[in-house]
Backbone as CSV, one residue per row, in Angstrom:
resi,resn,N_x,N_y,N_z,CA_x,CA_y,CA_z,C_x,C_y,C_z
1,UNK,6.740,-12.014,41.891,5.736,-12.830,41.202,5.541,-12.325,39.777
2,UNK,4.994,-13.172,38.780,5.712,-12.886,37.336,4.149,-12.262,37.028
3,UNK,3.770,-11.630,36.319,2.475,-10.423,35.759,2.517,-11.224,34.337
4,UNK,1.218,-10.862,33.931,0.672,-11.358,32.671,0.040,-10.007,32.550
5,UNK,-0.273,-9.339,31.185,-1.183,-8.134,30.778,-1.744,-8.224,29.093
6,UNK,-2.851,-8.228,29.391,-3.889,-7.739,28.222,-4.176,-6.574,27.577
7,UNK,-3.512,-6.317,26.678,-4.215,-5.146,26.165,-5.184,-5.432,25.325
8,UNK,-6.313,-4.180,25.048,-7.398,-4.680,24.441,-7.463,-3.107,23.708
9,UNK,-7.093,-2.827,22.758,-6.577,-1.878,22.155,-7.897,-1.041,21.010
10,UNK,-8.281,-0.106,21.265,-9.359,0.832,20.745,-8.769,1.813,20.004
11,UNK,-9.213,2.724,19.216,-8.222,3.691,19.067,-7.835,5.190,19.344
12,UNK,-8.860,4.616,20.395,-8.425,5.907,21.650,-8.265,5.748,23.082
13,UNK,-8.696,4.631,23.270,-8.278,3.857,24.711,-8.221,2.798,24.569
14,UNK,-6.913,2.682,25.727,-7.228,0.916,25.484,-7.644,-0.084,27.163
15,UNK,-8.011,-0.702,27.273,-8.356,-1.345,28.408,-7.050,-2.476,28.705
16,UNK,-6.933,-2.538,29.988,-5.156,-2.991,30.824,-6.113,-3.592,31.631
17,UNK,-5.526,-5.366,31.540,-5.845,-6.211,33.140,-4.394,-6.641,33.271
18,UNK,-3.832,-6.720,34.400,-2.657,-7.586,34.697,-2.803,-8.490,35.642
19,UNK,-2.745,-9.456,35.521,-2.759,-11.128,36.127,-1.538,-11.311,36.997
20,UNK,-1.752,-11.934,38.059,-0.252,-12.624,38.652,-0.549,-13.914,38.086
21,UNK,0.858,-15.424,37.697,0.457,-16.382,37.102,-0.290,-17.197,38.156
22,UNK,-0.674,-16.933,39.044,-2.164,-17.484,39.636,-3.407,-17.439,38.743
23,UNK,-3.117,-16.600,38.248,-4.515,-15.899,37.193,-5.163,-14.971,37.899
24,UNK,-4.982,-14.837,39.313,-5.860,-13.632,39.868,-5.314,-12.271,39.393
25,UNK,-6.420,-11.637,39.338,-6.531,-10.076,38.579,-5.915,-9.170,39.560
26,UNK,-4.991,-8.650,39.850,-3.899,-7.740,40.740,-4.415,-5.928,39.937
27,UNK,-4.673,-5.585,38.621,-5.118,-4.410,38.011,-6.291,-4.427,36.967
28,UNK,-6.559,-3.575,36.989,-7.790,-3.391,35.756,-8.162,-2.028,35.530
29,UNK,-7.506,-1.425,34.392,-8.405,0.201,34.086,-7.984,0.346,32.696
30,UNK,-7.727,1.365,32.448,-7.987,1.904,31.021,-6.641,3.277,31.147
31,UNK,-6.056,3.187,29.517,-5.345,4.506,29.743,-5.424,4.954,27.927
32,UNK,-4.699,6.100,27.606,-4.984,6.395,26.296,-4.130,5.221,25.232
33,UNK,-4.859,5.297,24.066,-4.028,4.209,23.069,-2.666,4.886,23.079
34,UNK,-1.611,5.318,23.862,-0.599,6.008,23.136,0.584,5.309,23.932
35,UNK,2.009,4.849,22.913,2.713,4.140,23.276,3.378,4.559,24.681
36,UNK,3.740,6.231,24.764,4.169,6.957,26.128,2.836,6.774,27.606
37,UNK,1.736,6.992,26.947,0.811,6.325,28.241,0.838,4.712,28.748
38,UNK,0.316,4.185,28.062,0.762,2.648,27.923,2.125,2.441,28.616
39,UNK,3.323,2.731,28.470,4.576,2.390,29.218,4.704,2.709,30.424
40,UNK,4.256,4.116,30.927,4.158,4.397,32.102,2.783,4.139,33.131
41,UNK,2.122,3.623,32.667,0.862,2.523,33.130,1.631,1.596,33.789
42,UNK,2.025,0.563,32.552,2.574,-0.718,32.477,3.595,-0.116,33.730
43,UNK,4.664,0.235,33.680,5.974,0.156,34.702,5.196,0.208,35.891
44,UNK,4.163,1.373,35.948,3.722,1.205,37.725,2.805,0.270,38.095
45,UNK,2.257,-0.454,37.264,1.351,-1.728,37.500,1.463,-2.750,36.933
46,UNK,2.120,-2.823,36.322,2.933,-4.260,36.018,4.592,-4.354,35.592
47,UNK,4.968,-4.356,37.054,6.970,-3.899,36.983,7.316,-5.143,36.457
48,UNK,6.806,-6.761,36.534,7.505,-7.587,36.356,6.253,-8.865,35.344
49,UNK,5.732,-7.460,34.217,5.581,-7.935,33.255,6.490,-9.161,32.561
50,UNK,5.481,-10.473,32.514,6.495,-11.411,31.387,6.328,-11.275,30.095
51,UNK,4.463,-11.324,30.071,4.095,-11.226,28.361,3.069,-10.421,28.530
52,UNK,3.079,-9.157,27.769,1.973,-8.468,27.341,1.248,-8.749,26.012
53,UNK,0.415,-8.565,26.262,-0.517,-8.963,24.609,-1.381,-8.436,24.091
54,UNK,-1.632,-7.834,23.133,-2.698,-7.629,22.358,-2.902,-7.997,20.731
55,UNK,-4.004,-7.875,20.400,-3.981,-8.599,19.345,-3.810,-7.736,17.601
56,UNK,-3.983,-8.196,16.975,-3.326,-7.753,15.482,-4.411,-6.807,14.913
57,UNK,-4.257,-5.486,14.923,-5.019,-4.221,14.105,-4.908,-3.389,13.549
58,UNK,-5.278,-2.691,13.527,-5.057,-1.471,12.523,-3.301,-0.409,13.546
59,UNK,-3.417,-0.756,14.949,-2.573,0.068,15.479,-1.513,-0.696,15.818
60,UNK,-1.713,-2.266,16.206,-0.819,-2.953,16.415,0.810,-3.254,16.344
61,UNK,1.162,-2.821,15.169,2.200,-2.773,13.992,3.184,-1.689,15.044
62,UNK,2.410,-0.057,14.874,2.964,0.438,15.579,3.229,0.072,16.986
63,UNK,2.008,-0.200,17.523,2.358,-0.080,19.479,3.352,-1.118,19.768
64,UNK,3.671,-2.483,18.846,4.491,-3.300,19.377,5.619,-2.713,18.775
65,UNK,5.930,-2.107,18.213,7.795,-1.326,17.928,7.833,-0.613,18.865
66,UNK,6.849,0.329,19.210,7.080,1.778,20.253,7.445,0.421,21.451
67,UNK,6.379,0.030,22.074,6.590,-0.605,23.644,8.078,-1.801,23.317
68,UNK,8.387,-2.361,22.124,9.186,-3.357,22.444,10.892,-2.183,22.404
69,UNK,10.767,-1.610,21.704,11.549,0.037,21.954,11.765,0.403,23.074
70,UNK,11.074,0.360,24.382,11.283,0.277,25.647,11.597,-0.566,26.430
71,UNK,11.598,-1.503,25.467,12.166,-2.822,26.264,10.828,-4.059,27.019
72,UNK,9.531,-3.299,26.632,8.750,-4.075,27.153,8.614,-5.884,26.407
73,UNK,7.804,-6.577,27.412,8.138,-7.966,26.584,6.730,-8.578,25.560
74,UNK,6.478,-7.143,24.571,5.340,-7.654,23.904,5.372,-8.840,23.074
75,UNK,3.749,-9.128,23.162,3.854,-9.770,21.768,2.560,-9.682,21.213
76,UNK,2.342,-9.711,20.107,1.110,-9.400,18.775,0.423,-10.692,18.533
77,UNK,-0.934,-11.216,19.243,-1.802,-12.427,18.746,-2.671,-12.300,17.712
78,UNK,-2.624,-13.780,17.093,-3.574,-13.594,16.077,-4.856,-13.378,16.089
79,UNK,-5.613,-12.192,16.257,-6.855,-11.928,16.577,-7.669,-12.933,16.112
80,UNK,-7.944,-13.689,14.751,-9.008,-15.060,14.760,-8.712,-15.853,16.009
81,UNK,-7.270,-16.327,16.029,-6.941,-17.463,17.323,-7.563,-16.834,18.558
82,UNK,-7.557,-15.804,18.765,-8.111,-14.781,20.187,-9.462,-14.733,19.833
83,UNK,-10.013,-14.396,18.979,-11.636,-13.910,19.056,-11.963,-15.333,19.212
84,UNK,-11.609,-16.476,18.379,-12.263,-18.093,19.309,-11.875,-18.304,20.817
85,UNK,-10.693,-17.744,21.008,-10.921,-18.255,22.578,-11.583,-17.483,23.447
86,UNK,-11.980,-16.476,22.997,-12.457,-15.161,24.150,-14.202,-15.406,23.638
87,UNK,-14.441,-16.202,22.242,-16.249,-15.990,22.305,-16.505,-16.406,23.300
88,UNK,-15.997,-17.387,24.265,-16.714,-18.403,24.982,-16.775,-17.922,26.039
89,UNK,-16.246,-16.793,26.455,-16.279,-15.793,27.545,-17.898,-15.110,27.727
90,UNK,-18.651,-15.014,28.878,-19.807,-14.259,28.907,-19.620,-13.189,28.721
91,UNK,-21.032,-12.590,28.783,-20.554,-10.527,29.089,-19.495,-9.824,27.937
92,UNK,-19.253,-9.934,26.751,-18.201,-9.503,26.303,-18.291,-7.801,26.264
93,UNK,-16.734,-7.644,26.416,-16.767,-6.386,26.950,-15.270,-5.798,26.766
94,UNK,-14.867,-4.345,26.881,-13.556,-4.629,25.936,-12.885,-4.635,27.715
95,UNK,-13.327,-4.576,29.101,-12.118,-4.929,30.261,-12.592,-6.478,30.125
96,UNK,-13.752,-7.022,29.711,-13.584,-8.489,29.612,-12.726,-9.320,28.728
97,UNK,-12.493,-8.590,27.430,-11.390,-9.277,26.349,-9.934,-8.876,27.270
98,UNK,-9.586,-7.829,27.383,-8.534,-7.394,28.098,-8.051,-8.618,29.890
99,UNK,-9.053,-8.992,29.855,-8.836,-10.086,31.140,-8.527,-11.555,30.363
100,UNK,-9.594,-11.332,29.267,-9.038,-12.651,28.200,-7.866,-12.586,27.682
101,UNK,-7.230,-11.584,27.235,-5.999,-11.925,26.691,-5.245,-11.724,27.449
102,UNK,-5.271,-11.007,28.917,-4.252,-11.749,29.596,-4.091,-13.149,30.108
103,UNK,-5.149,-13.958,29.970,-5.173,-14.976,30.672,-4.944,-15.949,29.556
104,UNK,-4.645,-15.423,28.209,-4.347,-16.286,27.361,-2.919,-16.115,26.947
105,UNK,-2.115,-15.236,27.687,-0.790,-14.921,27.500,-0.081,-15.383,29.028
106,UNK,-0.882,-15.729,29.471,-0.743,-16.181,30.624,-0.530,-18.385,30.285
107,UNK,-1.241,-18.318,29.859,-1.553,-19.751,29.910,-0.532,-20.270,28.945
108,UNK,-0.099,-19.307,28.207,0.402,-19.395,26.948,-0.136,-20.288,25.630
109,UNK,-1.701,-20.065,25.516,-2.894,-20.534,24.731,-2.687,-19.102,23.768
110,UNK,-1.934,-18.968,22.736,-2.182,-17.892,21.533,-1.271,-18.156,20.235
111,UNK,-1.490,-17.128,19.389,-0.810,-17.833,18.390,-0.036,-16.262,18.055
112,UNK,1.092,-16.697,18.176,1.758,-14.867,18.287,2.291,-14.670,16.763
113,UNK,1.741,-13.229,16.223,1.860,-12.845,14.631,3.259,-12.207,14.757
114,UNK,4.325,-12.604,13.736,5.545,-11.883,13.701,5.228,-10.442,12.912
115,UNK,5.191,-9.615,13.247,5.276,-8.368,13.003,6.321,-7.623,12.171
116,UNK,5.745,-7.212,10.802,6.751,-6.444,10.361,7.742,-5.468,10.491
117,UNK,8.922,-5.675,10.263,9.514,-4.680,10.692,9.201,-2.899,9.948
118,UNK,9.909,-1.994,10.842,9.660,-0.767,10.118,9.653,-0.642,8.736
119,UNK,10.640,-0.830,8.314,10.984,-0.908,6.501,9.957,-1.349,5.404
120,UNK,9.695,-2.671,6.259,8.855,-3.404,5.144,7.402,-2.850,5.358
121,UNK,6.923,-2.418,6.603,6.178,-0.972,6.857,5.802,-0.150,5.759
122,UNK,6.728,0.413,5.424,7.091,1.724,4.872,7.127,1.365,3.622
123,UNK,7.322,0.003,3.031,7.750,-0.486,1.956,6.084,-0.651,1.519
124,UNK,5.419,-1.433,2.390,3.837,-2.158,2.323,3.501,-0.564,1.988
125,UNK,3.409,0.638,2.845,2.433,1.689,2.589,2.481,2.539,1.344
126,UNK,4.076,2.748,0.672,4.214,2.766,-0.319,3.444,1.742,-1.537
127,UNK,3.774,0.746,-1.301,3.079,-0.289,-2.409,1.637,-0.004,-2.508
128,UNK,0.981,0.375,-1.439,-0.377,0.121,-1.307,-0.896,1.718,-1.748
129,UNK,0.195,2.991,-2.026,-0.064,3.948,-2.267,-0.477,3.992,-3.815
130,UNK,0.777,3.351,-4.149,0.909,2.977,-5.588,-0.470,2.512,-6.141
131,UNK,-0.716,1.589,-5.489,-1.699,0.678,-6.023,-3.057,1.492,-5.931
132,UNK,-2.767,2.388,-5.115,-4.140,3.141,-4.917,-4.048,3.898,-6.666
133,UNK,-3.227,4.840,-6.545,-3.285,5.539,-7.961,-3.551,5.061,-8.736
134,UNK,-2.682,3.752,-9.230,-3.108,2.842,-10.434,-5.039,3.157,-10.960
135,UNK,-5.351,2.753,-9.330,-6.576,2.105,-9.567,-7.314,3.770,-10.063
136,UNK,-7.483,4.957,-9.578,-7.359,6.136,-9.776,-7.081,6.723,-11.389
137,UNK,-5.891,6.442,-11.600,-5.570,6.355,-12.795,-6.783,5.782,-14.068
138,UNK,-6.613,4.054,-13.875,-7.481,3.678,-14.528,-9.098,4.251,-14.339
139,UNK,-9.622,4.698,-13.278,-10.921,5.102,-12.730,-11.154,5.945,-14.092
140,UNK,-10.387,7.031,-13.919,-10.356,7.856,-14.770,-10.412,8.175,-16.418
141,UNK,-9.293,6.736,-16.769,-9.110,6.530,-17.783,-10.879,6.034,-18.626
142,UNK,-11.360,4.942,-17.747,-12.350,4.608,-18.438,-13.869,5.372,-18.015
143,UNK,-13.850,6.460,-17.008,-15.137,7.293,-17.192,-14.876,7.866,-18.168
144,UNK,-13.426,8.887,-18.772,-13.496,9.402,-20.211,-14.064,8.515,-20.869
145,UNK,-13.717,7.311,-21.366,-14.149,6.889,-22.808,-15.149,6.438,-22.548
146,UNK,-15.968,6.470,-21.115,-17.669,6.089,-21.609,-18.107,7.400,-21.868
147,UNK,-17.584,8.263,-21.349,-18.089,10.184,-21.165,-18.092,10.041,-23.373
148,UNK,-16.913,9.985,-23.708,-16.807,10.313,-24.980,-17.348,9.018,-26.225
149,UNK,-17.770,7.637,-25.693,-18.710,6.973,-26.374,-19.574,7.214,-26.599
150,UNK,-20.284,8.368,-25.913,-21.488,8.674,-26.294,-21.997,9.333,-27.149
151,UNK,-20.875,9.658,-27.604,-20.332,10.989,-28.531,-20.270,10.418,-29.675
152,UNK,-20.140,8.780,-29.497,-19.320,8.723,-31.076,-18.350,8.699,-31.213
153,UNK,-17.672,8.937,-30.035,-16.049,9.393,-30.075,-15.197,8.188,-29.277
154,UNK,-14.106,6.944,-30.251,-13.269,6.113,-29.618,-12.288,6.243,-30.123
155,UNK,-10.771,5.350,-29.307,-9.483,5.459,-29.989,-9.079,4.488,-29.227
156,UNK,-8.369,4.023,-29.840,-7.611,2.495,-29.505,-6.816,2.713,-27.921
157,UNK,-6.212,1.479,-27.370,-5.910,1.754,-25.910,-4.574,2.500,-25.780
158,UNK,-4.447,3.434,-24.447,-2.998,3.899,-24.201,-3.563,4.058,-22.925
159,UNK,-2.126,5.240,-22.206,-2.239,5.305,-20.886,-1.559,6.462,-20.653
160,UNK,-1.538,7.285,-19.802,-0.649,8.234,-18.863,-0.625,9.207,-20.489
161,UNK,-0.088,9.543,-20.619,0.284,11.183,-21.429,-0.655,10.660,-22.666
162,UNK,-0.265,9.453,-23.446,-0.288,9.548,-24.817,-2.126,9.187,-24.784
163,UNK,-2.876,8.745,-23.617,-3.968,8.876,-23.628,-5.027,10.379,-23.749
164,UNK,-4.325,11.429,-22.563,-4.815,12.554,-22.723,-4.043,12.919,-24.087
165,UNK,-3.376,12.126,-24.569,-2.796,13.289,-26.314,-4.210,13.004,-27.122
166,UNK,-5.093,11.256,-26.615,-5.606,11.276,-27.707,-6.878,12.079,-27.562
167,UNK,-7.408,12.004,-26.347,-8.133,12.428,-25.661,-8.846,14.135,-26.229
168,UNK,-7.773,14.835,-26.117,-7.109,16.108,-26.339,-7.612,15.886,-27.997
169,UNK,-7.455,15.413,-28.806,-7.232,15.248,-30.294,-9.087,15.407,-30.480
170,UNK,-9.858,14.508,-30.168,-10.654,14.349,-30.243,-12.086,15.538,-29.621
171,UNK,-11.953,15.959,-28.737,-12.294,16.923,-28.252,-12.221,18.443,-28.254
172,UNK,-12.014,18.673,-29.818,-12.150,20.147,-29.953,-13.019,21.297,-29.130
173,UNK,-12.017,22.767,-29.269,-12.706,23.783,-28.602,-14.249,24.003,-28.869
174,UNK,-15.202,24.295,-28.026,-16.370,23.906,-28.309,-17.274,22.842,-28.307
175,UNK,-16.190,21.628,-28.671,-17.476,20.492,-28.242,-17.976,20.615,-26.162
176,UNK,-18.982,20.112,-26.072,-19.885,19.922,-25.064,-19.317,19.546,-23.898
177,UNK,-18.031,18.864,-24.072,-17.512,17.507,-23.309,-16.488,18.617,-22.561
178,UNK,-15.932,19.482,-23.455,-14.536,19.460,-23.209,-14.336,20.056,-21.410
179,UNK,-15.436,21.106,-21.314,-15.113,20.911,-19.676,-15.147,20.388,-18.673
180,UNK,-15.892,19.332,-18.954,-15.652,17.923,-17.689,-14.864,16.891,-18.435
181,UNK,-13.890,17.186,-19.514,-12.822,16.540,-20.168,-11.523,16.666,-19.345
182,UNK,-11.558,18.143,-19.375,-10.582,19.018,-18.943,-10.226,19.072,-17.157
183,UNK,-11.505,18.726,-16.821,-11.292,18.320,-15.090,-10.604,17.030,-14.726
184,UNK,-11.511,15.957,-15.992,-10.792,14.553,-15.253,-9.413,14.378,-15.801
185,UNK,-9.168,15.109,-16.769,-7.382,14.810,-17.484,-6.764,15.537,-16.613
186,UNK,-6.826,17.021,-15.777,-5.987,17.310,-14.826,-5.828,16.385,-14.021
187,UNK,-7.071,15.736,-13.306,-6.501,15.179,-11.934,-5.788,13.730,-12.468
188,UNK,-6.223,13.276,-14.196,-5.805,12.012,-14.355,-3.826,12.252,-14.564
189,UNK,-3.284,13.575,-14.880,-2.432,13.983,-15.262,-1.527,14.040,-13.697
190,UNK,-2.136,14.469,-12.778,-1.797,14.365,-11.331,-1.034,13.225,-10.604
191,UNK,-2.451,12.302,-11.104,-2.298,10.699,-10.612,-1.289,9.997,-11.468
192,UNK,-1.127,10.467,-12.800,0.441,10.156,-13.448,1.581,10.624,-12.591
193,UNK,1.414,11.267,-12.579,2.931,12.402,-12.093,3.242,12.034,-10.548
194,UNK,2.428,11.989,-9.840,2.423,10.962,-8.224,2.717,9.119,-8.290
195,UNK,2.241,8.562,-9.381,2.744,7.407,-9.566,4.086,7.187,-10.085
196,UNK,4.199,7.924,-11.072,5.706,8.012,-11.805,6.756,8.027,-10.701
197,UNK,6.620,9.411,-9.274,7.227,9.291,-8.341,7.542,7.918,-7.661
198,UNK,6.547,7.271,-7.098,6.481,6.215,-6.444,6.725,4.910,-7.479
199,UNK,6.526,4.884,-8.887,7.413,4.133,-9.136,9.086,3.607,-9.614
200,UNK,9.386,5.322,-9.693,11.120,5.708,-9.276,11.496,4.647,-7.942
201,UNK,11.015,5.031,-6.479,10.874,4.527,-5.332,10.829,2.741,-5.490
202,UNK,10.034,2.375,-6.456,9.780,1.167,-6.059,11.062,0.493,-6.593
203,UNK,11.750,1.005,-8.011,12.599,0.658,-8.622,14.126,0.310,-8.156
204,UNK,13.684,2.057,-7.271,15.291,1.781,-6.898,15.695,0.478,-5.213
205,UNK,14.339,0.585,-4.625,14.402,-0.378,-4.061,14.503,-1.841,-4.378
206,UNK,13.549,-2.244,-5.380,13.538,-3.298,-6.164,15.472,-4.005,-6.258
207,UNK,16.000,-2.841,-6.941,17.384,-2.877,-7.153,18.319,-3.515,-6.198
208,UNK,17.822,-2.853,-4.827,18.696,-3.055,-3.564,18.848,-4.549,-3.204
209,UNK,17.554,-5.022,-3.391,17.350,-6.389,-3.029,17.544,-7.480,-4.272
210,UNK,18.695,-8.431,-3.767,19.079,-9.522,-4.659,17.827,-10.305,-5.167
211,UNK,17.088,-11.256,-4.150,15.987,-11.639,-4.181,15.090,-11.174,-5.655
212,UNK,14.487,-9.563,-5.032,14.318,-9.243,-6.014,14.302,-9.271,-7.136
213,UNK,15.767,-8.838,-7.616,16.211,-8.575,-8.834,16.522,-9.656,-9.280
214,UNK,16.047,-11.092,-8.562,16.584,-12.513,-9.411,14.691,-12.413,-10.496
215,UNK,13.610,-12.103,-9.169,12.438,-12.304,-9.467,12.068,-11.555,-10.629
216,UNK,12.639,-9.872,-10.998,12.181,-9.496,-12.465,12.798,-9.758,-13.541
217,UNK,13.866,-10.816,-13.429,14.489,-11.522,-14.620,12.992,-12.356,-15.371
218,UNK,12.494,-13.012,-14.530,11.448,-13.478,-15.273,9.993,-12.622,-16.134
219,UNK,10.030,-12.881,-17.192,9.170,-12.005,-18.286,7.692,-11.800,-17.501
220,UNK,7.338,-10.961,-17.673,5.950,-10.817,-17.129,5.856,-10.158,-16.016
221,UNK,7.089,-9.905,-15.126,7.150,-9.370,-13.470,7.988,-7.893,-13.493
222,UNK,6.737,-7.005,-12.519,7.208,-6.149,-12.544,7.927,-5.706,-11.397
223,UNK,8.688,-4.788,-11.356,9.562,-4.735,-9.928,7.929,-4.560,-9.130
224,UNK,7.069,-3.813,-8.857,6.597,-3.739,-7.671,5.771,-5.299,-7.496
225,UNK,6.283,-6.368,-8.064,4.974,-7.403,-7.861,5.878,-8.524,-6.804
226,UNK,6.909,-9.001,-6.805,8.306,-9.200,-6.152,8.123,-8.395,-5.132
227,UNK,7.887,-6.900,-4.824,8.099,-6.415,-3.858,7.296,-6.387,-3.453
228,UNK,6.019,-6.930,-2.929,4.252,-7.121,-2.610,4.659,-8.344,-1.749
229,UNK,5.523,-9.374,-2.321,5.834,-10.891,-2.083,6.412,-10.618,-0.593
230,UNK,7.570,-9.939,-0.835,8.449,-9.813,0.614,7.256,-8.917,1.708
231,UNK,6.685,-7.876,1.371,6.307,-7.109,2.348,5.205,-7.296,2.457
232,UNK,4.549,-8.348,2.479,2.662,-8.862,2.534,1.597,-8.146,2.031
């Protein structure tokens, strides 16, 4: 008889119902969020899993590579499409969602999210590293020049080195400023030198991909903005 299973995924436990396609409930408990617990759950209580399911989160990404890696027959729902069909459920509860999404992988009532692969993974966390610094970078850039407006003290726009050159210029030994000058240009000097890395990375990937490299022919695009496009 064919099994239906819900996962309802926490991020330290997750709650397991498995359905026969009767819809009657054959299991129900809980094991740790971890892809090696989870598999050996699943094999002894649901051997003839058709569709397992849980829905799209922060852990998701991973647990459906690890379990589909074993050969299990996951698949990743769109948590809005799931949280409307499961409000209407009483009692909510995470073995009550876990009975809901099996019975909605069961019915085959879901809307299943294609899942990135590893790469573009790895590609997204990079991008999003990047983007963190940027923002870091700039943070930095403009507490100096309100720190040194107050002073009296401006200079036209730059960025990364030739900013702390001007920075540096302006702030002689002795003025007031210079030691909380001197803190935010290290770490702003940091957040250069960690971006510069990661945008080596983005470049040479950029490169690899045709796509790509049709997209920074056009003026205005930078390799990492093309590469945001492919990896969401």
């Amino acid at each position: 008889m064919k099994q239906y299973v819900g996962l309802d995924v926490s991020q330290r436990e997750t709650s397991v119902c498995v359905v026969d396609d009767t819809g009657k409930t054959v299991f129900q408990g809980k094991a740790k969020s971890d892809p090696g617990a989870l598999t050996e759950l699943l094999r002894k209580r649901a051997p003839q899993a058709e569709r397992i399911g849980f829905e799209t989160g922060a852990m998701s990404s991973w647990l459906w590579h690890e379990l589909k890696r074993v050969g299990l027959p996951v698949v990743c729902l769109d948590a809005r499409h799931a949280k409307a069909a499961l409000s209407v459920r009483m009692n909510k509860s995470d073995e009550n969602d876990a009975r809901g999404l099996a019975e909605l992988v069961r019915v085959g009532w879901y809307r299943e999210v294609k899942v990135k692969s590893a790469e573009s993974q790895a590609t997204r966390s990079m991008l999003v590293a990047r983007s963190r610094l940027v923002e870091i970078r700039r943070d930095l850039e403009n507490q100096t020049r309100s720190m040194l407006k107050e002073y009296g003290l401006q200079f036209s726009r730059s960025i990364g080195s030739q900013f702390r050159r001007k920075v540096w210029e302006l702030v002689a030994d002795g003025h007031p400023l210079r030691p909380l000058v001197e803190a935010l240009l290290s770490v702003h000097e940091q957040a250069c030198c960690e971006q510069e890395k990661l945008d080596r990375q983005v470049r040479h990937l950029a490169r690899e991909d045709e796509t790509t490299r049709w997209l920074m022919t056009v003026p205005g695009i930078s390799s990492p903005s093309p590469m945001k496009t492919f990896v969401g």
